[in-house]
C-alpha positions as CSV (number, residue, x, y, z in Angstrom):
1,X,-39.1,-3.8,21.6
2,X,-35.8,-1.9,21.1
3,X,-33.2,-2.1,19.3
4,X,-29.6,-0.9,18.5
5,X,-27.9,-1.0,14.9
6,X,-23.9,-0.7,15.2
7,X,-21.7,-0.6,13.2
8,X,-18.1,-0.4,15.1
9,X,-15.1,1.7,14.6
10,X,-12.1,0.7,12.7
11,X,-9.2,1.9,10.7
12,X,-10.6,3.4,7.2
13,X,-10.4,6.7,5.1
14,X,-13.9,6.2,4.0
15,X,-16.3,7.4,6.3
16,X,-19.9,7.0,4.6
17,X,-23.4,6.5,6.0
18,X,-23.9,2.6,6.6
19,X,-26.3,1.9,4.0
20,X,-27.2,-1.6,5.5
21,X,-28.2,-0.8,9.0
22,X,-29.9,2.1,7.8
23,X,-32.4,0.2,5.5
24,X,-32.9,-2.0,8.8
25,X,-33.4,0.7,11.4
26,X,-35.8,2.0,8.9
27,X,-37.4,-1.1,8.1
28,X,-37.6,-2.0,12.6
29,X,-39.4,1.5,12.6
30,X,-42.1,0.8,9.9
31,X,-43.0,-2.2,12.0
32,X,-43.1,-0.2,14.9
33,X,-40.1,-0.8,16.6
34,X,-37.9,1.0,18.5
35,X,-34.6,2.0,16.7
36,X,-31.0,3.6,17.4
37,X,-28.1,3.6,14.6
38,X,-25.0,4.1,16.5
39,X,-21.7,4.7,14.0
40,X,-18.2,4.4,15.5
41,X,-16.5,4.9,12.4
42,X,-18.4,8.4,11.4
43,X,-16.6,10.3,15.1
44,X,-13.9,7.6,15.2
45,X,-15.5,6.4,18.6
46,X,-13.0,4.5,20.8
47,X,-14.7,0.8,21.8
48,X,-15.4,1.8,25.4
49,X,-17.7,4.3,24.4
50,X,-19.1,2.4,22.0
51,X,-20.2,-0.3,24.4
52,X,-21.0,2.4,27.1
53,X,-24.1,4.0,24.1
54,X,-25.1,0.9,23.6
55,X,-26.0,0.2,27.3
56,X,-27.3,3.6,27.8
57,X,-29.8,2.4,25.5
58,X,-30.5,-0.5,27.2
59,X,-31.7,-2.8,23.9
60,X,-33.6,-5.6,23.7
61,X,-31.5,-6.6,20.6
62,X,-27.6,-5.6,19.2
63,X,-27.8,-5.9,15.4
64,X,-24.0,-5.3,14.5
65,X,-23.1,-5.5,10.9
66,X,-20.0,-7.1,9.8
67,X,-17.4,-6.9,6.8
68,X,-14.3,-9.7,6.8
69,X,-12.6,-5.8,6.7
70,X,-13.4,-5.3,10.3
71,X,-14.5,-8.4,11.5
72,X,-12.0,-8.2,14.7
73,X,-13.6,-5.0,15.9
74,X,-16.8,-6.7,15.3
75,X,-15.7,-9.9,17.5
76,X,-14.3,-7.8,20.1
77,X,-17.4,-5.4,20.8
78,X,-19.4,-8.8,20.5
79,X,-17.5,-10.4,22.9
80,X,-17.6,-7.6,25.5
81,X,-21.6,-6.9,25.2
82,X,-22.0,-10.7,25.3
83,X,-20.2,-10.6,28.9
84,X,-22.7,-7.8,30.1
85,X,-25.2,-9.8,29.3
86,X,-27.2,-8.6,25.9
87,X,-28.6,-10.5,23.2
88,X,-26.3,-10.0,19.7
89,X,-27.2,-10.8,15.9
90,X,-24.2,-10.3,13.8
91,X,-25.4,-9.6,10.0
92,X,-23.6,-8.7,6.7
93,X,-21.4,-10.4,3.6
94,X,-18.6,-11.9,6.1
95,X,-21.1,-14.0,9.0
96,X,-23.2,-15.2,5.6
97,X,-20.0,-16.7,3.8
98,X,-18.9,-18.1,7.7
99,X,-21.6,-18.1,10.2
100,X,-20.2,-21.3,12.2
101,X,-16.9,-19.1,12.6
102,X,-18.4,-15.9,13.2
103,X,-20.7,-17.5,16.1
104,X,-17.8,-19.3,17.8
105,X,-15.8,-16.9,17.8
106,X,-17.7,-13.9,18.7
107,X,-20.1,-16.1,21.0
108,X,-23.2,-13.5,19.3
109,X,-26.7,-15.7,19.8
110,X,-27.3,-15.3,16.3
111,X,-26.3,-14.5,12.7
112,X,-28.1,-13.2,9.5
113,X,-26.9,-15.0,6.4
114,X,-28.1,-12.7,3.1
115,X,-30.5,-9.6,3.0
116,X,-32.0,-8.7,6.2
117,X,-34.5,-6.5,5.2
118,X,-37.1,-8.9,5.3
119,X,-36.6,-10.8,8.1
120,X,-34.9,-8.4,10.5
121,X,-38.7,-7.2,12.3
122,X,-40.1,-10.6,12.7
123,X,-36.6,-11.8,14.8
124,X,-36.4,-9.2,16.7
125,X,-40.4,-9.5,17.9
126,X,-40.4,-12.9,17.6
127,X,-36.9,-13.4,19.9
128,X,-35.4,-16.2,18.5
129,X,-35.1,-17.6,14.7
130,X,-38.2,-20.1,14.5
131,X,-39.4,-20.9,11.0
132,X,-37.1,-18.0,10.0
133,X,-35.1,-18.7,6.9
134,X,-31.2,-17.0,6.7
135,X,-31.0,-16.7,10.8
136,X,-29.1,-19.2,12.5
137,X,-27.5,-20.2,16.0
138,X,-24.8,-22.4,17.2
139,X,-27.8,-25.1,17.5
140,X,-28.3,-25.0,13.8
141,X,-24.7,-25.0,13.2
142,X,-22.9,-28.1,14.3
143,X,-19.5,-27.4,12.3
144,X,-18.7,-24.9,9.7
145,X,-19.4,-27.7,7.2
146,X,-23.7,-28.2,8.4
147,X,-25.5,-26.5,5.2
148,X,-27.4,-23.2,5.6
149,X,-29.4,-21.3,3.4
150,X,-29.6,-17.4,3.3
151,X,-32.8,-15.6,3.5
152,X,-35.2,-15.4,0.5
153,X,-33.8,-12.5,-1.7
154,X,-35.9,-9.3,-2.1
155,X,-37.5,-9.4,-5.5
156,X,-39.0,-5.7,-5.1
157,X,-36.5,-2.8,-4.2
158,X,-39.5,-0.8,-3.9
159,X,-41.0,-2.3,-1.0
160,X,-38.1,-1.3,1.0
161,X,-38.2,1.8,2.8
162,X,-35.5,4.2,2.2
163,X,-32.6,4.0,5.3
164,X,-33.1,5.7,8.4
165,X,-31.8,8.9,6.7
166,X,-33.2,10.5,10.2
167,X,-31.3,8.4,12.5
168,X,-28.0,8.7,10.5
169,X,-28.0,12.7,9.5
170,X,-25.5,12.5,6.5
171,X,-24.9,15.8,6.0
172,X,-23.3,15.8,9.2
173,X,-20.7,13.1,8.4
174,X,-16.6,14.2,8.0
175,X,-15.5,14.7,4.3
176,X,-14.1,11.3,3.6
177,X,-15.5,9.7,0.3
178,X,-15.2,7.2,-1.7
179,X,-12.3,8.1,-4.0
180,X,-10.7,10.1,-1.9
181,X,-11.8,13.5,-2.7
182,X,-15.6,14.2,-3.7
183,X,-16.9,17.4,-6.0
184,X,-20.1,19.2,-3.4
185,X,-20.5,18.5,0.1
186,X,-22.7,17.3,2.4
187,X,-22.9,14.3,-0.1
188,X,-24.7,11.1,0.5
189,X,-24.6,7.6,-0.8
190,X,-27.4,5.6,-2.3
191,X,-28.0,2.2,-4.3
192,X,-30.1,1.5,-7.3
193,X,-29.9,-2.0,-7.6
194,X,-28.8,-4.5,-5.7
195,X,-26.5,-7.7,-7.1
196,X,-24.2,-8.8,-10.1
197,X,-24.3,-11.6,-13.0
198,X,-20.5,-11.8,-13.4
199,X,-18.1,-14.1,-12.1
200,X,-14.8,-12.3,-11.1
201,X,-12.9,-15.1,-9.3
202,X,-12.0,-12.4,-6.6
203,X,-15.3,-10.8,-6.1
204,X,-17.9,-12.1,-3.2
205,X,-20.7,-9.7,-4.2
206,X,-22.1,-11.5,-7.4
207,X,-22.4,-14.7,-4.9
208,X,-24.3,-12.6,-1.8
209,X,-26.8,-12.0,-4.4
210,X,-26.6,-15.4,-6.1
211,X,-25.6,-13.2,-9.1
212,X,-29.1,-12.2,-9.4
213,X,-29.7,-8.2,-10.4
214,X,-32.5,-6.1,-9.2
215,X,-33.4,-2.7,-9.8
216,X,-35.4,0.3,-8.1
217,X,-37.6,2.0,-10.4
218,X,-36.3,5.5,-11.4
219,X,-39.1,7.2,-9.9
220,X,-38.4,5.6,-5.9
221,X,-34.4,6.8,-6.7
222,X,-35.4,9.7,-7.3
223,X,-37.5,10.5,-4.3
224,X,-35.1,9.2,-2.7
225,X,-32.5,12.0,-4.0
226,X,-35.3,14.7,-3.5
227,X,-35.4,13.6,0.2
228,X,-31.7,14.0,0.6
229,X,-31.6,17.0,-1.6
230,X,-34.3,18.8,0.3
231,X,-34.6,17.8,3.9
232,X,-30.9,17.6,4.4
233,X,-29.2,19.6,2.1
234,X,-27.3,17.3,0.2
235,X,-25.5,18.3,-2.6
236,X,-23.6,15.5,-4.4
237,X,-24.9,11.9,-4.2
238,X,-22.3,8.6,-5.0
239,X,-24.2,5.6,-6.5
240,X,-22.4,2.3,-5.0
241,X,-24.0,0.4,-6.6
242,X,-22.4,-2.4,-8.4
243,X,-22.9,-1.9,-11.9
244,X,-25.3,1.2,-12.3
245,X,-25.8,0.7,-15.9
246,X,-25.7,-2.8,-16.0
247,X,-29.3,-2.3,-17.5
248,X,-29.3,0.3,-20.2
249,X,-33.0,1.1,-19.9
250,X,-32.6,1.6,-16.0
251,X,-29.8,4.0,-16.2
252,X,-31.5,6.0,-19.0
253,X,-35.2,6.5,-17.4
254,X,-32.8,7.4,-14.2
255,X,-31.1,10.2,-16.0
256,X,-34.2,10.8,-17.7
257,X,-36.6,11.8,-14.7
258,X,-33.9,13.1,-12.8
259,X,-33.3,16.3,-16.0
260,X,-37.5,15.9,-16.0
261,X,-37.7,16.9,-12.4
262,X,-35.0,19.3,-12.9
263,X,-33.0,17.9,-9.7
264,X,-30.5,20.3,-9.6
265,X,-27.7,17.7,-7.9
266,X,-24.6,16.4,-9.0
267,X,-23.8,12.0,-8.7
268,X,-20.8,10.1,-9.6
269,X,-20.8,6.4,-9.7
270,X,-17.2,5.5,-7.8
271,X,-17.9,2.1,-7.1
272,X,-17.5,1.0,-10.4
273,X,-19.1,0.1,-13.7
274,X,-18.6,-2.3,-16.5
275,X,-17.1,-0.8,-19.6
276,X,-19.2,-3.1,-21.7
277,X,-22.5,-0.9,-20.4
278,X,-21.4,2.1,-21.5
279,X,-21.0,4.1,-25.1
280,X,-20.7,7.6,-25.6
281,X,-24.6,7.9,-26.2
282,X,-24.9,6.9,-22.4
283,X,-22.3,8.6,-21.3
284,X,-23.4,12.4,-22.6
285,X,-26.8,11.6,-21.3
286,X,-25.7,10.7,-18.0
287,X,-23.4,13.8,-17.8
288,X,-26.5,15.5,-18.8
289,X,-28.4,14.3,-16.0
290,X,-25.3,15.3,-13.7
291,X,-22.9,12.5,-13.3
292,X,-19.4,13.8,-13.1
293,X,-17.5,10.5,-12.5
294,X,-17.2,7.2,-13.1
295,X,-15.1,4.5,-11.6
296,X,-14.3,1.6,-14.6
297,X,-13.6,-1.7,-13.7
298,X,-10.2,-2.7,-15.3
299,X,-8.2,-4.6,-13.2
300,X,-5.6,-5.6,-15.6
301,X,-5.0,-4.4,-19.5
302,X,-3.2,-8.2,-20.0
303,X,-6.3,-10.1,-22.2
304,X,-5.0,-13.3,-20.5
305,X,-5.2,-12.5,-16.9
306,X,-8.7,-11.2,-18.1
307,X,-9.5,-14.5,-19.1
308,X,-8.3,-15.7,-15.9
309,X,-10.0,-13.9,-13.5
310,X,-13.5,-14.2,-15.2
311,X,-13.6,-10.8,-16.0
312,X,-15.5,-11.3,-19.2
313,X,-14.6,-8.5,-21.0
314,X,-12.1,-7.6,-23.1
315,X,-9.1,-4.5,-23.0
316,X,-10.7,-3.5,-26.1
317,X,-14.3,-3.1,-24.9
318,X,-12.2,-1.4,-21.6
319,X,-10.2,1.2,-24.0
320,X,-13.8,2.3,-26.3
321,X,-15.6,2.6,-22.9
322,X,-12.7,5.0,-21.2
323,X,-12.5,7.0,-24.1
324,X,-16.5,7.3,-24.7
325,X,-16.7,8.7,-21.1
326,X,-13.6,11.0,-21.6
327,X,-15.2,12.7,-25.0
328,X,-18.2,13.3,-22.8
329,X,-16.9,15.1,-20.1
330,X,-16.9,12.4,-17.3
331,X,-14.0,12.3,-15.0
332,X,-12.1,8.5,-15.3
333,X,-11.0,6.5,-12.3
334,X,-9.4,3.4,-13.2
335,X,-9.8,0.5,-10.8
336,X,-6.5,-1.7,-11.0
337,X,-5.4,-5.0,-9.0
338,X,-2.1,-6.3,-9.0
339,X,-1.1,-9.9,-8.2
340,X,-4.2,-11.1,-10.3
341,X,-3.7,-15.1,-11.0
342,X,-1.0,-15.4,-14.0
343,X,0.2,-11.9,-13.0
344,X,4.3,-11.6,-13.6
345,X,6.3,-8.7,-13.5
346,X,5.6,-8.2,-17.3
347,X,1.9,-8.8,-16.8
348,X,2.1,-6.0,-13.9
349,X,4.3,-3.6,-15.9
350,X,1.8,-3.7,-19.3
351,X,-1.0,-2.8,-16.7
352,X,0.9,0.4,-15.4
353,X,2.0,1.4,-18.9
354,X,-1.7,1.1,-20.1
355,X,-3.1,3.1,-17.6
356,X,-0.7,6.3,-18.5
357,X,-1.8,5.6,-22.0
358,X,-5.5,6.3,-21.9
359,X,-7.0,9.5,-20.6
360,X,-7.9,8.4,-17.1
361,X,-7.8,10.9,-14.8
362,X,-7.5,8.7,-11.6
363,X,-6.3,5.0,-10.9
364,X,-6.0,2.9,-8.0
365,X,-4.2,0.2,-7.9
366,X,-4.6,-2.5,-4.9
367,X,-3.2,-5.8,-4.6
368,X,-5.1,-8.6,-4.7
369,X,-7.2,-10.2,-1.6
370,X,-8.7,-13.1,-1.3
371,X,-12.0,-12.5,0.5
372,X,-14.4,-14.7,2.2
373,X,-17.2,-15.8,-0.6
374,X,-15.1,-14.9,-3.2
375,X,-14.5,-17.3,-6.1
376,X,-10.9,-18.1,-5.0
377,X,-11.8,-18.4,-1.6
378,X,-14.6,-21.3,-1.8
379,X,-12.3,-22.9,-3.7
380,X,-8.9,-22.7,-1.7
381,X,-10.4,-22.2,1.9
382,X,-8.0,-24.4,3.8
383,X,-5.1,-22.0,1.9
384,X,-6.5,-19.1,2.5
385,X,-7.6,-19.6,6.5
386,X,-6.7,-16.2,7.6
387,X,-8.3,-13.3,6.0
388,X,-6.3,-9.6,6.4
389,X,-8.1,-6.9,7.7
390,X,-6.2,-4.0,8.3
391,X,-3.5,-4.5,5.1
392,X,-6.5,-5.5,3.0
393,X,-5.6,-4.8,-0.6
394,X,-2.8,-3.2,0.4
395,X,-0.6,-6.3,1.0
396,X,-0.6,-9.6,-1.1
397,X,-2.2,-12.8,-0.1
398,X,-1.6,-14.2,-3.3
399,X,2.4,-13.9,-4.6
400,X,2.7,-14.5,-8.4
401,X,5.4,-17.6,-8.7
402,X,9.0,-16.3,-8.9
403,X,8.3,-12.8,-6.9
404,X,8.7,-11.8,-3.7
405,X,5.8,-10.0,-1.1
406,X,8.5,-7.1,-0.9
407,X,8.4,-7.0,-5.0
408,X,4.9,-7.1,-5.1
409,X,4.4,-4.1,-2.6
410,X,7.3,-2.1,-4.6
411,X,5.4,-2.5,-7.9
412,X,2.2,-0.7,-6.3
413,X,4.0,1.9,-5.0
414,X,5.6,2.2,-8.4
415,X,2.1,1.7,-9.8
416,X,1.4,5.2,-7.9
417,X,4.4,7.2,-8.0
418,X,4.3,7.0,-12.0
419,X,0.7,8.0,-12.5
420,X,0.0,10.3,-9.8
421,X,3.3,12.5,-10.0
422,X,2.5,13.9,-13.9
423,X,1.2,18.0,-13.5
424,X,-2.3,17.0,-14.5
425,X,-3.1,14.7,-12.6
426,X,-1.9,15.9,-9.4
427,X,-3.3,19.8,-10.0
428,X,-6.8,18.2,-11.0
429,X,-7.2,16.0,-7.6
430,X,-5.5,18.9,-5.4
431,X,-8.2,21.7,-6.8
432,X,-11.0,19.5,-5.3
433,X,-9.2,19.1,-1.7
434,X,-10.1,20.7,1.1
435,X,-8.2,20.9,4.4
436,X,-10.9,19.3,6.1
437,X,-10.3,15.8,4.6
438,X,-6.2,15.8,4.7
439,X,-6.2,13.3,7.5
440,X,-8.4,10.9,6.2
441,X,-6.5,11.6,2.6
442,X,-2.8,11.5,4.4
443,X,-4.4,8.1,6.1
444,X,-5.4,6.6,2.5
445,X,-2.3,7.9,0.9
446,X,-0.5,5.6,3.8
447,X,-1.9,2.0,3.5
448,X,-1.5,2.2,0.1
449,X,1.7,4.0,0.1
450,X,2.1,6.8,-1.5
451,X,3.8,8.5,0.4
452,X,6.8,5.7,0.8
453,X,6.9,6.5,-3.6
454,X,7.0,10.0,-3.3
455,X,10.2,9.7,-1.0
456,X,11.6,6.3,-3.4
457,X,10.8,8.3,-6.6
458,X,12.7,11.4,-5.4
459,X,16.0,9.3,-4.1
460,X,15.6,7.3,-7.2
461,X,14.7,4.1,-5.3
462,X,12.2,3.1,-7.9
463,X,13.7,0.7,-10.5
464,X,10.7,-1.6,-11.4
């Protein structure tokens, strides 16, 4: 048996190794069989030669994974193989929050609802989804309203086998990371758990994993990172997972084995982290250890929208946590999102001022989407029927009462403009850029536009 892992190409500035079908080519191969990983976003590979690899191949099986992000790419390299006459299984967070809608409308023969680790090797031998929990068809699924379940969760990280770091080569993938600009390349991404207990009403992760957290033991992470370090000469490694630290004991035996073993690599953690998990004790340790960066989840520095959006922390626990990592040396991104439920103009403005305040040495500021699985989304479906893909968290789907879309998108750029144009700031990102990732910088600095504030802040357009 053979078979073909895609992910497609669409428009993004972050250009990673695809984690998921990597744990599943490498999980098809331990079982004996026959596996390809074929990435259109890492050489930005038009569809046509997409679909040509994939026949060249000739598959038994096209596992494409899926993000609501790029779910038209998906549907349209679905819809083409479908006509040549292959056999498709669409898996990933968007077909498991809408598998009757992903199966009409990208006519695939199956989808995967939840992790596919387990279950990925006995469909693809067994050809169809018979006594398989998580895989369904348009059989199964009368309407989008027919109940499903998703495949039994993975209790023991350890029992997977690392991704197909063979098949997908990172240090041969562009310079585009998560957060824009990166400290040592090649770099790599990993995860050390997998799953979140929190509740953010705009979040879908915490319900892929049925808020249930599960963590790797700090000796398979860091085999893991001496595999990367040593067979492929990777220098810098960027945790996404979603809350690293979420465990205290976890993240310190991590750090712990990692100074033991004398790993000699730098990590950063740019997918985020509560503020709540982490003190200054924490904090030197894991700079220690060789974490350089963190990303906090802020989101908004009013205590009511807070409150609103399920957050369940406070600004207070945010401002000791940003301050803990600053005295330790850690570089600070702050993850903002404006046009949160409750937001005003006031609410918006208080979150800008707040993040000039405290010593942050990045922010990003998006705009609100509402996602498929997401709290808001369950709850509101028949209001929120269309999903965005390509102005994802760049443009509002939500519009706080009283504004405008056009004010909205003017207070992000403002958002920008005022703390990205301050002489720190902008000479401590610019020392870590290299010319080899301007276009996929110039591309992020677009959709979320900068560069429309740099011209507005210099022709004193800007009066938010």
């Amino acid at each position: 048996m053979k078979a073909v892992f895609v992910r497609p190409n669409y428009p993004t500035y972050l250009v990673t190794p695809p984690l998921g079908i990597g744990y599943l080519s490498a999980c098809a191969k331990a079982a004996g069989i026959e596996s390809v990983i074929i990435d259109g976003v890492k050489t930005e590979m038009k569809e046509e030669k997409l679909i040509a690899k994939i026949e060249a191949q000739n598959p038994d099986w096209v596992c494409i994974t899926c993000l609501s992000a790029y779910f038209e790419e998906v549907k349209s390299v679905s819809l083409k193989l479908k006509e040549k006459g292959f056999k498709v299984v669409i898996g990933g967070v968007h077909p498991t929050f809408m598998p009757y809608m992903t199966l009409v409308e990208t006519k695939a023969d199956y989808v995967i609802c939840g992790e596919g680790e387990k279950i990925i090797t006995e469909f693809i031998l067994q050809g169809n989804n018979d006594g398989i929990k998580g895989v369904y068809s348009l059989k199964d699924l009368k309407d989008e309203n027919t109940p499903y379940e998703k495949a039994e969760r993975i209790e023991d990280l350890n029992e997977i086998p690392f991704p197909d770091w063979e098949s997908l080569q990172p240090q041969t993938y562009p310079h585009a990371p998560m957060g824009m600009v990166a400290k040592a390349y090649p770099l790599a991404v990993m995860i050390s758990s997998r799953g979140c207990p929190y509740g953010c009403i705009y979040c879908a992760g915490g319900r892929f994993y049925d808020r249930k957290v599960r963590f790797r033991s700090a000796e398979n992470v860091v085999e893991e990172m001496k595999l990367l370090k040593y067979k492929y000469g990777i220098k810098e490694i960027q945790f996404m997972d979603d809350n690293l630290i979420l465990k205290r004991e976890h993240a310190v035996n991590l750090c712990n084995l990692i100074l033991k073993e004398k790993l000699d690599i730098i990590w950063s953690c740019p997918n985020g982290i509560r503020a709540d998990s982490l003190d200054y004790e924490l904090a030197c340790l894991m700079r220690k250890a060789g974490c350089y960066l963190v990303t906090i989840g802020i989101e908004s520095a009013n205590p009511e929208i807070l409150k609103k959006i399920h957050k369940g922390e406070t600004i207070e626990a945010i401002t000791s946590a940003i301050y803990a990592a600053h005295r330790a040396g850690l570089i600070i991104n702050g993850a903002f999102c404006l046009s949160l439920p409750g937001d005003t103009k006031e609410t918006m403005r208080e979150t800008i001022d707040y993040a000039k305040k405290v010593p942050l040495d990045r922010a990003f500021f998006t705009i609100m989407d509402v996602i498929p699985g997401c709290e808001l989304w369950q709850k509101h479906k028949e209001k929120y029927s269309k999903f965005q893909t390509e102005t994802s968290f760049a443009k509002p789907t939500v519009i706080p009462e009283g504004m405008t879309e056009e004010e909205v998108i003017k207070i992000q750029e403002q958002a920008m403009h005022e703390f990205y144009f301050r002489p720190r700031i902008m000479y401590n990102i610019v020392k870590l850029m290299r010319p080899c990732q301007f276009k996929y910088i110039f591309s992020r600095l677009t959709k979320f536009r900068l560069i429309t504030s740099l011209i507005d802040f210099f022709t004193n357009k800007n009066d938010f």
